[in-house]
C-alpha positions as CSV (number, residue, x, y, z in Angstrom):
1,X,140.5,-84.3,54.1
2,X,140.3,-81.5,56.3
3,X,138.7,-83.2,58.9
4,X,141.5,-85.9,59.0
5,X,144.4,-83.6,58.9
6,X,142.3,-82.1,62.1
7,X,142.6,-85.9,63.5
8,X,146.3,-86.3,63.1
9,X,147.2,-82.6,64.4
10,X,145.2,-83.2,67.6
11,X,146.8,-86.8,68.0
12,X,150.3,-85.2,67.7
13,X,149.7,-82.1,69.9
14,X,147.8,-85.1,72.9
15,X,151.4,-87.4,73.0
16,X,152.9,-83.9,74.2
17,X,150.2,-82.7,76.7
18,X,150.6,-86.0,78.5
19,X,151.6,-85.7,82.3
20,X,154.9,-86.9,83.4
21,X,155.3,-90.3,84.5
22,X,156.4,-91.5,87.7
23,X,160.1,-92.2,88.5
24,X,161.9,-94.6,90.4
25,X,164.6,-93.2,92.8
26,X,167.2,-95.0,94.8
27,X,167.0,-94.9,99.0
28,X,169.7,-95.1,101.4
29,X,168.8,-95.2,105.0
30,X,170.1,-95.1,108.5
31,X,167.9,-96.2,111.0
32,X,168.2,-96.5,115.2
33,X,165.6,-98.8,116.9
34,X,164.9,-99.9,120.3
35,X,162.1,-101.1,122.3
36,X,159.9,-103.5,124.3
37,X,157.0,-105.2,122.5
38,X,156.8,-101.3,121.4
39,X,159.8,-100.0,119.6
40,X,160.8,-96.4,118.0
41,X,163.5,-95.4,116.2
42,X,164.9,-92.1,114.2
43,X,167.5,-92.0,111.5
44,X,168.3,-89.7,108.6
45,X,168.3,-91.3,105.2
46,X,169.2,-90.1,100.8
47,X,166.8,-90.5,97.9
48,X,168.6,-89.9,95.0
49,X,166.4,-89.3,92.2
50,X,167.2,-88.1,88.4
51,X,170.5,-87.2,89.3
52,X,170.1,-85.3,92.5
53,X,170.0,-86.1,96.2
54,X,167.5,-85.3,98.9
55,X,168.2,-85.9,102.6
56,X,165.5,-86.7,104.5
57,X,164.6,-87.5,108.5
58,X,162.8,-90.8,109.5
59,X,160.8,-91.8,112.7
60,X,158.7,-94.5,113.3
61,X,156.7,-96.7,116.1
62,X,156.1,-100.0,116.0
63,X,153.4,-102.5,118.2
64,X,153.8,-106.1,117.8
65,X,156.9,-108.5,118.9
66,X,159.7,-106.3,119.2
67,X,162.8,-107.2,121.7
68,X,166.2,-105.5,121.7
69,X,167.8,-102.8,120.0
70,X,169.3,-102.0,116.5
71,X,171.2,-100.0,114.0
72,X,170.1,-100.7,110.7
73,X,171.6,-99.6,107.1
74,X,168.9,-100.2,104.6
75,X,169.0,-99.3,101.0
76,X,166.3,-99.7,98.3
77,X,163.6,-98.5,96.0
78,X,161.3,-95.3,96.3
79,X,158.4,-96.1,93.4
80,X,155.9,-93.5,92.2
81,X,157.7,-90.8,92.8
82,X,156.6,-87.4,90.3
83,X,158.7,-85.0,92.7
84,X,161.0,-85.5,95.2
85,X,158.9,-84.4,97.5
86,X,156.7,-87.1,97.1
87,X,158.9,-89.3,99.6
88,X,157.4,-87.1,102.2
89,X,154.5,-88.1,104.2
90,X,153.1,-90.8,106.7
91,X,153.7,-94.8,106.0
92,X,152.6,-98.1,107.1
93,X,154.0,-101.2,107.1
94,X,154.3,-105.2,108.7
95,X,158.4,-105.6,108.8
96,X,160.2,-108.6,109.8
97,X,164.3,-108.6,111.2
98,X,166.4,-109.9,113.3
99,X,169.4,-109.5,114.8
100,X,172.4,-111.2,117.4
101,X,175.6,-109.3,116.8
102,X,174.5,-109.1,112.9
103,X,171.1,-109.7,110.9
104,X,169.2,-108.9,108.3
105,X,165.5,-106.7,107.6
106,X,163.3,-106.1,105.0
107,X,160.2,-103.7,105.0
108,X,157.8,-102.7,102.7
109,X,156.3,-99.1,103.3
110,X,153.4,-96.7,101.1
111,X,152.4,-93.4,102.2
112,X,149.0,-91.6,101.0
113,X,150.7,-90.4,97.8
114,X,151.1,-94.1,96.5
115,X,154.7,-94.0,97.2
116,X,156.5,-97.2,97.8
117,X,159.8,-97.7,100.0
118,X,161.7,-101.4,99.0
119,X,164.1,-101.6,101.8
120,X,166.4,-104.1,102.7
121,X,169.9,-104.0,104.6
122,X,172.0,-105.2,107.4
123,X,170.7,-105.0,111.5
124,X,173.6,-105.0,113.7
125,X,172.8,-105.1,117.5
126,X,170.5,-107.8,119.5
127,X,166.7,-107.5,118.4
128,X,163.6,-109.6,116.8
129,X,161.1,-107.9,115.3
130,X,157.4,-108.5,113.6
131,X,155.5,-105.4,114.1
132,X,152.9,-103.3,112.7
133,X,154.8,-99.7,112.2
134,X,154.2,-96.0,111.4
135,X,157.0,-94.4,109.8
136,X,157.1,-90.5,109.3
137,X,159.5,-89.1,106.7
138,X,159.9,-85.3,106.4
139,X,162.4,-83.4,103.7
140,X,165.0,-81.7,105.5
C-alpha cells in the first residue's frame, strides 16, 4: 500500500514539474523592400504575446527574381515561442509577392530556435518577387 501511495504522490508532484509549453503570439510588421534580382529591406515590427508587446527591428536579403520596390504591412503568427525573446534570431525563407500600385505576399520564416513567422499582408508599390531570403530580427 505504501508503495502505491509512493506511485500516485510522485505522479502528482511530475504534472507540476512539467516545462512550460510553447505559446503562440501575434505579429505585426512593417517592412521596406527594394532591389534588382537582389533585394533588401528594413522595417520595425510588434509581437504581442500573453498580453504584452515587444517591438522588434527586421532586415533581410533576398537572391532570386526580385524587380521593383515595396512597402509591405504584414501581420501574422509567431509559433513556438517560450519567451519573447525567442522571436530573436536569424531566418530563412522562399516568399512569393507581387505588386503594381497594390498586391499581396505571403512568407513563411524559422529561425534556429524552431520559431515560426506566418505572415501575410498588403504590398503597395511596383515589385515581383520569388526569392530565397535571410531575415534578421533583433529585440529593440
Amino acid at each position: 500500500m505504501r508503495a502505491f501511495q509512493l506511485v500516485i504522490l510522485g505522479s502528482v508532484a511530475c504534472t507540476f514539474l512539467t516545462p512550460s509549453r510553447a505559446d503562440t503570439g501575434s505579429v505585426r510588421v512593417g517592412f521596406t523592400k527594394a532591389g534588382f534580382v537582389v533585394g533588401a529591406g528594413a522595417g520595425r515590427g510588434i509581437l504581442t504575446l500573453r498580453g504584452h508587446r515587444y517591438p522588434f527591428r527586421i532586415s533581410g536579403l533576398g537572391v532570386g527574381f526580385t524587380m521593383g520596390a515595396s512597402n509591405n504591412q504584414l501581420v501574422g503568427k509567431a509559433m513556438n515561442l517560450r519567451d519573447p525573446s525567442d522571436i530573436a534570431g536569424s531566418y530563412s525563407a522562399i516568399g512569393v509577392g507581387g505588386a503594381i500600385g497594390a498586391g499581396v505576399g505571403s512568407v513563411q520564416l524559422r529561425n534556429e530556435r524552431g520559431v515560426i513567422l506566418q505572415l501575410h499582408g498588403v504590398k503597395l508599390g511596383a515589385e515581383i518577387s520569388v526569392a530565397l531570403s535571410r531575415v534578421q530580427v533583433s529585440m529593440e
